[in-house]
C-alpha positions as CSV (number, residue, x, y, z in Angstrom):
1,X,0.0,0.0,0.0
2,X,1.7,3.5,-0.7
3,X,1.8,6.5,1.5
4,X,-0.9,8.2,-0.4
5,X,-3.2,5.3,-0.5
6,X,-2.4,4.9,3.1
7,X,-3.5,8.4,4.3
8,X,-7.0,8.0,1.5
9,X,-7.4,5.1,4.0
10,X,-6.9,7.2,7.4
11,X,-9.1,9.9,5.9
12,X,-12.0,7.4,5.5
13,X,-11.7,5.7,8.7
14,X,-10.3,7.6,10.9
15,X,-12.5,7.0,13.6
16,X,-11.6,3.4,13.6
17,X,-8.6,3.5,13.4
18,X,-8.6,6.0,16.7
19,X,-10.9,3.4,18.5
20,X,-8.5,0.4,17.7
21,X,-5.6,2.8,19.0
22,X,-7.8,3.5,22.1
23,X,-8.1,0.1,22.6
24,X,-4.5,-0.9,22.4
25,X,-3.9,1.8,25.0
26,X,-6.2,0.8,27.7
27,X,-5.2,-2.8,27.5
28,X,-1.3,-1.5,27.8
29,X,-1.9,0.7,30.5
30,X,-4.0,-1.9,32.4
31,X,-1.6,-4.6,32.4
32,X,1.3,-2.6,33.2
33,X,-0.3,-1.5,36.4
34,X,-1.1,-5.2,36.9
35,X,2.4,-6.1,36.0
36,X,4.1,-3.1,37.6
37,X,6.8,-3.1,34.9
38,X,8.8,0.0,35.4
39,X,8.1,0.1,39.1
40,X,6.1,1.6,41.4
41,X,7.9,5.3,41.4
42,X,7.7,5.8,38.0
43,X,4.5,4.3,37.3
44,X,2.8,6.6,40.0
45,X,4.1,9.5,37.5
46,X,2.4,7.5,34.1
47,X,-0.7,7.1,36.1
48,X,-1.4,10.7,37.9
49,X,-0.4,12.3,33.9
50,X,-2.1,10.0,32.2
51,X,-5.5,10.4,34.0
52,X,-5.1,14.4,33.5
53,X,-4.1,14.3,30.1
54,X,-7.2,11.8,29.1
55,X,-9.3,14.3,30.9
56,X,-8.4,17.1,29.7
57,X,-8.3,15.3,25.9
58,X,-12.2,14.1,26.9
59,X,-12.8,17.8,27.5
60,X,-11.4,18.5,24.2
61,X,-13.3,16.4,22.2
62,X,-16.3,16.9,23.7
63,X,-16.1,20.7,23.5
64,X,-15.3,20.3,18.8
65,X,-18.6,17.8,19.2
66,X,-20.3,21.0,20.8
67,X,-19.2,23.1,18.2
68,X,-20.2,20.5,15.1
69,X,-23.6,19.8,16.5
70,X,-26.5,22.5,17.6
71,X,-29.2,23.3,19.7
72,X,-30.1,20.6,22.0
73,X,-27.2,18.4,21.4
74,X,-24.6,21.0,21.8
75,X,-25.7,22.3,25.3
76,X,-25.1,18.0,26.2
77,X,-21.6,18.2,24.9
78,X,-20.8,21.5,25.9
79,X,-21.7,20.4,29.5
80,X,-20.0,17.2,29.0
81,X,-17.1,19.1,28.3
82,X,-17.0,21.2,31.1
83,X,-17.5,18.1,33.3
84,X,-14.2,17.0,31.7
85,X,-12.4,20.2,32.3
86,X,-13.7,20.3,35.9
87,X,-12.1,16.6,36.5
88,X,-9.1,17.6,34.7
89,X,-8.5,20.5,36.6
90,X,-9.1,18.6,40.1
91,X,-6.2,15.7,39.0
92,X,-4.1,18.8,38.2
93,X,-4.2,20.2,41.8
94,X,-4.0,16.6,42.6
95,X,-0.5,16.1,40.6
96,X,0.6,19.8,41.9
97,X,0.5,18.1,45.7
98,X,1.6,14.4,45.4
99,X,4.0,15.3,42.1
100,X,5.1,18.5,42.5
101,X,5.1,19.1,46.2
102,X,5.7,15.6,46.8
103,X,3.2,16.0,50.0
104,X,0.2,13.9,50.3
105,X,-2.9,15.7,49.0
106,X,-4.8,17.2,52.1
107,X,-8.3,16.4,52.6
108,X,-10.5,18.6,51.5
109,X,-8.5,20.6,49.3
110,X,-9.2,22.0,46.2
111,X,-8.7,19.2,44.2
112,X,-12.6,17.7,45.8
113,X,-13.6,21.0,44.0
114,X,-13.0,19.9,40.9
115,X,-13.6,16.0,41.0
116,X,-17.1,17.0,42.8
117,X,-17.4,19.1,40.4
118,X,-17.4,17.6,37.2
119,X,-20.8,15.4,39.1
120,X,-23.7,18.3,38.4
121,X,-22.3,18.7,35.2
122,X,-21.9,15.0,33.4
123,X,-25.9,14.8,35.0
124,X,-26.9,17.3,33.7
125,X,-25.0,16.3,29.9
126,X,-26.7,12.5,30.2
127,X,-30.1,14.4,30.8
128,X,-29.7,16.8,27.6
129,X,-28.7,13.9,25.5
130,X,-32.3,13.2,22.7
131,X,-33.2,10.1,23.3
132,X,-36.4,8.1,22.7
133,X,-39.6,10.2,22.7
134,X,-41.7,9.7,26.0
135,X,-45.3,10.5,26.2
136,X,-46.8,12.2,29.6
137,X,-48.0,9.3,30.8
138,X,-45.1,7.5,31.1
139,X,-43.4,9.9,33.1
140,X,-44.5,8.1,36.4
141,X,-43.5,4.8,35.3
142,X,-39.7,6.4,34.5
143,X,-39.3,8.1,37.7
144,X,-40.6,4.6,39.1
145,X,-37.4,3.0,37.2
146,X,-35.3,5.8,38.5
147,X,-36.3,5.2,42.1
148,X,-35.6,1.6,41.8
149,X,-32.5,1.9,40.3
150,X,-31.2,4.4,42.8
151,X,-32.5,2.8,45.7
152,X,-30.8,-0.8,44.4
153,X,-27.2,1.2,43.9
154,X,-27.6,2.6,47.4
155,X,-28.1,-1.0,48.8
156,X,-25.0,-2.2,46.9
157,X,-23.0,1.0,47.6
158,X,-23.6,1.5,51.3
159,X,-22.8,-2.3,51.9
160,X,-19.7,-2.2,50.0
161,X,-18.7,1.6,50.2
162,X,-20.5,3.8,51.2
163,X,-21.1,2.4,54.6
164,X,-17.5,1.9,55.3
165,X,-17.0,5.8,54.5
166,X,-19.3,6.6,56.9
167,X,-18.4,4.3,59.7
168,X,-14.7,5.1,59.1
169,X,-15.7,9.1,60.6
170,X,-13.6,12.1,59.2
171,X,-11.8,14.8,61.1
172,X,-14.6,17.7,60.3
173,X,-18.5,17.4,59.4
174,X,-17.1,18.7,55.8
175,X,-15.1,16.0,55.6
176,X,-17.2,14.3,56.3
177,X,-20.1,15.1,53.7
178,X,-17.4,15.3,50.8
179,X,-16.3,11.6,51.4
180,X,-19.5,10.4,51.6
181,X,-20.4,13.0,48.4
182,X,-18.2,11.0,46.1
183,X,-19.7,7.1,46.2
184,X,-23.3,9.1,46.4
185,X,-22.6,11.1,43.2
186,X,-21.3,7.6,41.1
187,X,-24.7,6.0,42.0
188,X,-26.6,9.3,40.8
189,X,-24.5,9.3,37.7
190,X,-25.0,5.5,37.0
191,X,-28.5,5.3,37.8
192,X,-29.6,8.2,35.4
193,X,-27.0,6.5,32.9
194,X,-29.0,3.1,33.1
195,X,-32.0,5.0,32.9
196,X,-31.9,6.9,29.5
197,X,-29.2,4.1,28.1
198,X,-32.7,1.9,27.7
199,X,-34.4,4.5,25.3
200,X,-31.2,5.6,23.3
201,X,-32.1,5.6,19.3
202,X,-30.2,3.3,17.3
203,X,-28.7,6.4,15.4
204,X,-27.5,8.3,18.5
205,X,-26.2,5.0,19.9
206,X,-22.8,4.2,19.3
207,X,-21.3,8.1,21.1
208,X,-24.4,7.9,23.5
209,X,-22.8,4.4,24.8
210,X,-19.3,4.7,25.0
211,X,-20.3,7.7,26.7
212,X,-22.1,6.0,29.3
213,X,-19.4,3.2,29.2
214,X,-16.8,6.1,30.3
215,X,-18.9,7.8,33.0
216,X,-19.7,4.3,34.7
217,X,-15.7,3.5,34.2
218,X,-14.4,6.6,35.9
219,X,-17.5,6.4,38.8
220,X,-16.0,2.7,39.7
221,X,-12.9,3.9,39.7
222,X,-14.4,7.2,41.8
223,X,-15.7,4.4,44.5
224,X,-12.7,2.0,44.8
225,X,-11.1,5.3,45.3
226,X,-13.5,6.2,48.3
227,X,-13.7,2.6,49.5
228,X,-9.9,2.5,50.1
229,X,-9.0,5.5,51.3
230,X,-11.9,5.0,54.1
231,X,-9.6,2.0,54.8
232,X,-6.3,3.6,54.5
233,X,-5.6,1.3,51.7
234,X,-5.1,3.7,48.4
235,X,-1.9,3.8,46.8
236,X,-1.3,5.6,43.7
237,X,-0.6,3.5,40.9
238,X,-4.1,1.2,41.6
239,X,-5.0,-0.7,39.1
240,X,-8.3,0.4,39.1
241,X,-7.3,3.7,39.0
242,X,-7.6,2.6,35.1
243,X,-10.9,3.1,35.1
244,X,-10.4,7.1,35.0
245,X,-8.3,6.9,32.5
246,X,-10.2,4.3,30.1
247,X,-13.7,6.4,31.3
248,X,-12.2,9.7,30.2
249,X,-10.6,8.2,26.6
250,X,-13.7,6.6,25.9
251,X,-15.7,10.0,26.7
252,X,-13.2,11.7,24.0
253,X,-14.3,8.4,22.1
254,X,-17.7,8.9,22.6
255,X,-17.7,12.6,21.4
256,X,-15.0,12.2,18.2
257,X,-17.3,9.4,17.2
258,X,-20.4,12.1,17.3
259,X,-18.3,14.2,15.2
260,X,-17.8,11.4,12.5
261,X,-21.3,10.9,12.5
262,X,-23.5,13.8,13.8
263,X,-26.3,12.9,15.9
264,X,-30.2,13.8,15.5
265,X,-30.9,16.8,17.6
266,X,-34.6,15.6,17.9
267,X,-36.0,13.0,19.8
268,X,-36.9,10.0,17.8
269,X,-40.3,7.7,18.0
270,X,-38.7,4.4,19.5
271,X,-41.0,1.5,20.3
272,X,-39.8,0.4,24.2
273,X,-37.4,-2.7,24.2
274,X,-37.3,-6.0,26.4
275,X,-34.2,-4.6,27.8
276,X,-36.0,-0.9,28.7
277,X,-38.8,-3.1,30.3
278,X,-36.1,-5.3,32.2
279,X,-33.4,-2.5,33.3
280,X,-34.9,-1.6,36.6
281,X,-34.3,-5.3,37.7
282,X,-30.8,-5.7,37.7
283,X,-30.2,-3.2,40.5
284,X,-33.1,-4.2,42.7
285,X,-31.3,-8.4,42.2
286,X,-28.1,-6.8,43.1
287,X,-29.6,-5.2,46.0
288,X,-31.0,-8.3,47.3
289,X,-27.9,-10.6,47.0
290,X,-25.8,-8.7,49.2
291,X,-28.5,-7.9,51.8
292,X,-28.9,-11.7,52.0
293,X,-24.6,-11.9,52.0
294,X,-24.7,-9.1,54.6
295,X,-26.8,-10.9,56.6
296,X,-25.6,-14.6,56.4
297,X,-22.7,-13.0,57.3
298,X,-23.2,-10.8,60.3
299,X,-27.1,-12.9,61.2
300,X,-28.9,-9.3,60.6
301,X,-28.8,-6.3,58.5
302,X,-28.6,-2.8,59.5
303,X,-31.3,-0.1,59.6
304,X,-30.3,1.6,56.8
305,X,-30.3,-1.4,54.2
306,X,-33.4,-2.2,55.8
307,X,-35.7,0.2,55.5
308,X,-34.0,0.7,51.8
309,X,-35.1,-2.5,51.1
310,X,-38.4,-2.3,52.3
311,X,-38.7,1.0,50.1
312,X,-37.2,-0.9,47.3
313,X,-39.9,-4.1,47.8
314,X,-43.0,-1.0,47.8
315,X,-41.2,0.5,44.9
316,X,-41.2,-3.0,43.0
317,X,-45.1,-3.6,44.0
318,X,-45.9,-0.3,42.5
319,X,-44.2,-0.8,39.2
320,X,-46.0,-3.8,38.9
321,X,-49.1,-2.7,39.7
322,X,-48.5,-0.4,36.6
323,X,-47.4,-2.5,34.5
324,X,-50.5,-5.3,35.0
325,X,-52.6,-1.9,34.5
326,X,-50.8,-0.9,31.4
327,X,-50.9,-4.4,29.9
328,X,-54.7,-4.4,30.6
329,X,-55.5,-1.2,29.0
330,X,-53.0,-2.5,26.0
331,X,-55.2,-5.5,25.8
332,X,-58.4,-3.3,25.6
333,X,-56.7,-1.2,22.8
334,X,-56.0,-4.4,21.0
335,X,-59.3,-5.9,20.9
336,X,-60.4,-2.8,20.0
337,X,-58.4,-2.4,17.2
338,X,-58.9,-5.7,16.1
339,X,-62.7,-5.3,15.8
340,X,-62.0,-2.3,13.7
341,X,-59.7,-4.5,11.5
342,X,-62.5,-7.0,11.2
343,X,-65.1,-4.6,10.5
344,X,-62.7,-3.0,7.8
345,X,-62.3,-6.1,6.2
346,X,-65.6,-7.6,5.8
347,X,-67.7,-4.3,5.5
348,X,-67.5,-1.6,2.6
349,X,-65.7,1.8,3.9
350,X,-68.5,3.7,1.6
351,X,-71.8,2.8,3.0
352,X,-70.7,0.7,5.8
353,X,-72.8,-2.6,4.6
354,X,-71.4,-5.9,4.6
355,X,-69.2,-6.6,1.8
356,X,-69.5,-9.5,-0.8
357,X,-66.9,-11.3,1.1
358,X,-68.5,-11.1,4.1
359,X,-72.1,-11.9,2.5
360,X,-70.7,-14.6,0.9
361,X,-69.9,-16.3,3.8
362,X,-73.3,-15.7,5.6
363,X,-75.4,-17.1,2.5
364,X,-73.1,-20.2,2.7
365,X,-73.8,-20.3,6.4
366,X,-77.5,-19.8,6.4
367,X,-77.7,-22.5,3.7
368,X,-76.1,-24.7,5.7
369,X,-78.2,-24.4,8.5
370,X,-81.4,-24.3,6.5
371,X,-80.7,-28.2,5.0
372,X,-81.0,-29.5,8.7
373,X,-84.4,-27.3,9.3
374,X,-85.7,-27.7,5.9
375,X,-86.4,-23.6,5.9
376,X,-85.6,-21.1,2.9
377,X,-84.2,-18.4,2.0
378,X,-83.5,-16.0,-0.9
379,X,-80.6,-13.9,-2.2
380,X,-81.7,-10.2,-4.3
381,X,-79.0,-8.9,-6.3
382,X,-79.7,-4.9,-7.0
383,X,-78.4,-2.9,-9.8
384,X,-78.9,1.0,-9.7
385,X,-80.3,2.4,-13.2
386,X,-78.5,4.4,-14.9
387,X,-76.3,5.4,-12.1
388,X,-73.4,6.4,-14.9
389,X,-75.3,9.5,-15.1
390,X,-75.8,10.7,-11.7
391,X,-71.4,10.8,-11.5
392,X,-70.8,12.1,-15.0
393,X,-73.6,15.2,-14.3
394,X,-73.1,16.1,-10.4
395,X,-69.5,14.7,-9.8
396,X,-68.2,11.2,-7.8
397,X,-69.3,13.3,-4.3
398,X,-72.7,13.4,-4.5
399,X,-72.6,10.0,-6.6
400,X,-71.2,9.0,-3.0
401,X,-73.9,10.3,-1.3
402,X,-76.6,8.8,-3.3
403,X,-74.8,5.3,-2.6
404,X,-75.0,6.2,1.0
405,X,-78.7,7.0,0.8
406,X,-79.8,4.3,-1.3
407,X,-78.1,2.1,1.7
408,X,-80.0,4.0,4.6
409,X,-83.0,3.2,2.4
410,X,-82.6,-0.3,2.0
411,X,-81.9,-0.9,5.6
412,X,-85.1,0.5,6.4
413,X,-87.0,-1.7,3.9
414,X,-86.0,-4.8,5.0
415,X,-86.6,-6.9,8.4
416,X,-84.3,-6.9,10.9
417,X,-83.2,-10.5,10.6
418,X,-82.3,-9.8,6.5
419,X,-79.2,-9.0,5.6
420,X,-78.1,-6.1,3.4
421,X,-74.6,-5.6,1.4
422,X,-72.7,-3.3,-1.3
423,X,-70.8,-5.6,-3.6
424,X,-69.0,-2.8,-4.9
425,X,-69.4,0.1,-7.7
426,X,-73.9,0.6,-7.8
427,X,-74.5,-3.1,-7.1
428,X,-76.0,-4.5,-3.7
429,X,-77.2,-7.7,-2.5
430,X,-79.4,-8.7,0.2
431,X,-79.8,-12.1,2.0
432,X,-84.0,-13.3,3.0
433,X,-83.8,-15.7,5.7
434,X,-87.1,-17.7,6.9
435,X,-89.2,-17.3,3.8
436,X,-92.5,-18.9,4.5
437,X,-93.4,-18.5,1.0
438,X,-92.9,-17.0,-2.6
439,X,-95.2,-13.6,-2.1
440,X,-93.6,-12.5,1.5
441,X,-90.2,-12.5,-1.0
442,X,-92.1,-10.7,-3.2
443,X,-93.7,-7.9,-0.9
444,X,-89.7,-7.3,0.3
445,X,-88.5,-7.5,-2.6
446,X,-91.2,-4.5,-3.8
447,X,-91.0,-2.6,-0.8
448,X,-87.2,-1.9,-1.3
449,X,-87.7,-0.9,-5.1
450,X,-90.7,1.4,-3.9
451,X,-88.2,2.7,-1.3
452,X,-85.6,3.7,-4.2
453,X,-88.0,5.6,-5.9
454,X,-88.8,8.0,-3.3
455,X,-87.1,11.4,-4.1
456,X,-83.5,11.8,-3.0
457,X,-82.9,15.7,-2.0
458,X,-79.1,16.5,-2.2
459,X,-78.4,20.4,-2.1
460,X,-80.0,22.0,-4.3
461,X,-80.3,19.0,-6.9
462,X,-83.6,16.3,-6.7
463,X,-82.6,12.8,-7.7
464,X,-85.0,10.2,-8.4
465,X,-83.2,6.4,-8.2
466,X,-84.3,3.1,-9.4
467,X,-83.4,0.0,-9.6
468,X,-83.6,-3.4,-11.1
469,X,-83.5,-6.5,-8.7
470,X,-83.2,-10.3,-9.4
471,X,-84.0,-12.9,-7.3
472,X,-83.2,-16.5,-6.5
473,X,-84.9,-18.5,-3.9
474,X,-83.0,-21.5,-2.3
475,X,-83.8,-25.1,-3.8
476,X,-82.8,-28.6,-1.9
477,X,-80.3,-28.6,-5.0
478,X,-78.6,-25.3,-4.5
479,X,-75.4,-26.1,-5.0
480,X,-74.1,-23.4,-2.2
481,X,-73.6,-19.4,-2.2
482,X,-72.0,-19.0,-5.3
483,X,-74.7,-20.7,-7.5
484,X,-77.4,-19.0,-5.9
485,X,-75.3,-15.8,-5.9
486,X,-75.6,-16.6,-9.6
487,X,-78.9,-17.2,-10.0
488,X,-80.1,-13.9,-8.6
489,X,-77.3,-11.7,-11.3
490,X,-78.9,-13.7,-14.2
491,X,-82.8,-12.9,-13.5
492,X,-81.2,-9.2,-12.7
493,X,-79.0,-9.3,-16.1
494,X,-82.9,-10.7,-17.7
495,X,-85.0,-8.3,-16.1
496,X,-82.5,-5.4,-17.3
497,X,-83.2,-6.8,-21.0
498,X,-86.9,-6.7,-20.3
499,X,-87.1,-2.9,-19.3
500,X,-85.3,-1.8,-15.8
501,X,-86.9,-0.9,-12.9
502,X,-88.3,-4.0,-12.2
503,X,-87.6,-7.7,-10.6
504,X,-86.7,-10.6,-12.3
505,X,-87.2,-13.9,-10.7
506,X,-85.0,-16.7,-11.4
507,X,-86.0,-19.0,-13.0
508,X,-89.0,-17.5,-14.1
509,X,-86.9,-14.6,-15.3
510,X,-89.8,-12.0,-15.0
511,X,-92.1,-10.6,-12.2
C-alpha cells in the first residue's frame, strides 16, 4: 500500500482506526499497572499524567462535538465538556501536591472542588442527550425505574462503600459530607445513565454508549477510590485507577465518534425494548444478593439497608401494579383495534354494509343451516339504473352520497333479521332468511324498489333512483352461495333486458 493510498485510507476511517488505538492503550496501560513493569515510582508519574491528560483530551473532544452539533445536542456536549475540564482541573491540583510538592494531597483541598465538580455537570450532559420520545404518561412509570434503580445502587454502595466511609468518621462534618459525596454522586450518575441508556435511538447510539461506558468507568474507579482510602488502603498507581483513565478516553471516544457521525438533535419515536422493560431489575437483584450476604454474614442487616429495602420491595409492587394496568389497558386497545380490523375487512368503507366477502360467507352459512331445518331463503341482487349519469352530471361526491342514501333506504326496507350488502361500484345484495313462502319475497322484494324511488334531495339538486333487482330462492339442489349468488345476477342481467326498474325472478326470469 503507498503512503498516499495509506493516508486515503486514514481519511475514510479515521475514527476506527482511533478506536483500535484506544483500545491498544487501555489494554497496555492496564496490564502494566497489573504487572508493575517499570516500578512503582515511575508508574505513579504514568498514572497521575495520564489520568489528567485523558481528561483534559475528553474535555477537548467533547467541546469540537459541541461546536459541530447545535441546539439541543450541543448544550449536552458542551456540558460534557466542562464536566471533563472540571475533573481535569481537580487531578491537576492533585499532581501539583503528590508530584510537585511531593506531600500527600490534604483532605479537602481543592482538588474535591474539581472531582465534585465535574458530578452536576456530566448529569446534567446524560439528561440533555435526545433520546427516545416519552409521552406524559409514562413519566411516572420512569421516575418509578429511576427510584428503583437508585435505591438498588444505594443497597450495593452503602454495603460495600458507602457504609465503610461513613463508619470510618472524618476529622470535620465537611469532611465528612465530601467523602460520603463522592460514592453518592457515582450511584446518581450510574442510575440516570441506566435510565436513558434503555431508550437511546439506534442512530445516536454508538457516542451515546461509549459515553455512558466512560462515566460508569471513571465512577467505579471514583468508589474504589473512596472505599480504600476510608480503609487507608489507596496507593497511587491502583489498578483500578484505570478506570479514570479508560472512562475519560472513551468520553473523548464517545464525542470524536459524534463528530464522524452527527447525531439527530430531535427526539426520535422508538418502540420500548425487552431490555428498557427489564433494566430496573438488575439493580433491585443486586440489592438483594448482598442484603442476604450481609446478613448470612453478620445474622442481621442494619437499619439503613433495611428500611431501603423495604422501600425498594413498595417500589417494586408499585411498578408492577403499573405494569399489569398498562398491559390491561393494552389488551383493551388491542381488541379494539382488532374489531376495527375485522369490520374494515368484511364491511365496505362507503356505506358501511357488509361486503361481498362477508355476505358470501353468511349465504353459505345460512344454507347450511337451513338443510337440517328444511327452511328457505333468498338472495336479491340490486343494480342501480342508470347510475353512470348521476357521477358524469353532479360529480363522484354526490354520486357517494346517493350510494349512502340508497343504503339508509334499503336498511329500512328490509326486516331486521335480513341482511343487506354493497358488492361494490352501484350493485348490492341482500340475503332473506325464513321465507314462508314465494309472495312475502315478493312484498320485500317491492318494498325496497318502492323505497328507491322516493325522491332523494341533495343540495340543491332532486334525484329520483331506481333499480332493477333479481331474485333466486334456495332449492334442496342449491349447490351453495355462489350458485345462488348466480342465479339472482342472471334474473337481474334478464329483467334489465326486459325494461329496468323491475324484478326478475330466477327461473321465471320475469315478475
Amino acid at each position: 500500500m503507498t503512503a498516499w493510498s495509506q493516508a486515503s485510507w486514514l481519511r475514510a476511517h479515521w475514527w476506527t482506526a482511533s478506536a483500535v488505538l484506544v483500545g491498544a492503550f487501555i489494554v497496555f496501560f492496564v496490564a502494566g499497572m497489573v504487572a508493575n513493569l517499570f516500578g512503582a515510582s515511575t508508574y505513579t508519574y504514568f498514572d497521575n499524567i495520564t489520568e489528567t491528560v485523558a481528561a483534559y483530551a475528553g474535555a477537548a473532544a467533547c467541546a469540537v462535538a459541541a461546536w459541530r452539533h447545535h441546539r439541543r445536542l450541543r448544550l449536552a456536549w458542551a456540558l460534557m465538556a466542562c464536566s471533563a475540564l472540571c475533573w481535569g482541573l481537580g487531578q491537576t491540583v492533585w499532581n501539583w501536591y503528590q508530584l510537585v510538592q511531593n506531600v500527600q494531597t490534604p483532605f479537602p483541598s481543592f482538588a474535591d472542588a474539581g472531582y465534585l465538580g465535574m458530578v452536576p455537570f456530566a448529569v446534567a450532559a446524560v439528561l440533555a442527550f435526545p433520546v427516545a420520545y416519552e409521552q406524559t404518561r409514562t413519566h411516572i412509570r420512569s421516575v418509578l425505574d429511576g427510584l428503583l434503580i437508585v435505591a438498588g445502587f444505594l443497597v450495593v454502595s452503602w454495603t460495600t462503600v458507602l457504609g465503610a466511609v461513613y463508619q470510618a468518621g472524618a476529622d470535620s462534618t465537611l469532611a465528612m459530607v465530601l467523602s460520603l459525596l463522592y460514592p453518592l454522586s457515582d450511584v446518581a450518575i450510574v442510575s440516570i445513565i441506566l435510565l436513558r441508556v434503555g431508550r437511546v435511538a439506534r442512530g445516536s447510539a454508538t457516542p451515546l454508549l461509549l459515553l455512558a461506558a466512560g462515566l460508569v468507568a471513571a465512577a467505579v474507579a471514583d468508589s474504589n477510590f473512596a472505599y480504600q482510602t476510608a480503609n487507608n488502603t489507596y496507593g497511587a498507581g491502583s489498578p483500578l485507577d484505570a478506570g479514570w483513565v479508560a472512562g475519560y478516553v472513551l468520553i473523548a471516544l464517545a464525542a470524536l465518534r459524534s463528530v464522524h457521525s452527527p447525531m439527530r438533535a430531535d427526539a426520535p419515536h422508538v418502540f420500548p425494548s425487552r431490555f428498557s422493560a427489564l433494566l430496573p431489575y438488575p439493580p433491585v437483584a443486586a440489592a438483594l444478593g448482598v442484603a442476604i450476604a450481609e446478613m448470612v454474614r453478620n445474622g442481621a442487616i442494619d437499619r439503613f439497608t433495611f428500611w431501603t429495602m423495604f422501600a425498594l420491595v413498595a417500589l417494586v409492587l408499585v411498578r408492577q401494579y403499573l405494569v399489569v394496568t398498562d398491559n390491561a389497558r393494552l389488551m383493551q386497545r388491542l381488541t379494539v383495534r382488532e374489531r376495527e380490523l375485522d369490520h374494515q375487512a368484511n364491511h365496505d368503507s362507503l356505506t358501511g354494509l357488509p361486503n361481498r366477502a362477508y355476505f358470501t360467507r353468511q349465504v353459505a352459512r345460512t344454507l347450511e343451516e337451513n338443510r337440517s331445518t328444511g327452511a328457505r331463503c333468498a338472495v336479491l341482487f340490486l343494480d342501480l339504473d342508470d347510475f353512470k349519469q348521476v357521477n358524469d352530471l353532479l360529480g363522484h361526491a354526490t354520486g357517494d352520497r346517493v350510494l349512502r342514501a340508497v343504503a339508509s333506504r334499503m336498511r329500512g326496507a328490509l326486516r331486521p333479521l335480513d341482511l343487506a350488502s354493497r358488492f361494490g361500484g352501484d350493485e348490492f345484495a341482500m340475503l332473506i332468511d325464513r321465507i314462508t313462502d314465494e309472495s312475502q319475497l315478493g312484498t320485500i322484494a317491492s318494498r325496497v324498489l318502492a323505497a328507491l324511488r322516493e325522491p332523494l334531495n341533495i343540495d340543491d339538486f332532486v334525484c329520483s333512483t331506481r333499480g332493477t333487482m333479481g331474485m333466486a330462492l334456495s332449492e334442496p339442489d342449491t349447490d351453495g352461495a355462489e350458485e345462488l349468488l348466480r342465479r339472482a345476477d342472471v334474473a337481474m342481467y334478464a329483467a334489465k333486458r326486459a325494461g329496468k326498474d323491475r324484478i326478475g325472478v330466477y327461473p321465471a326470469m320475469a315478475a
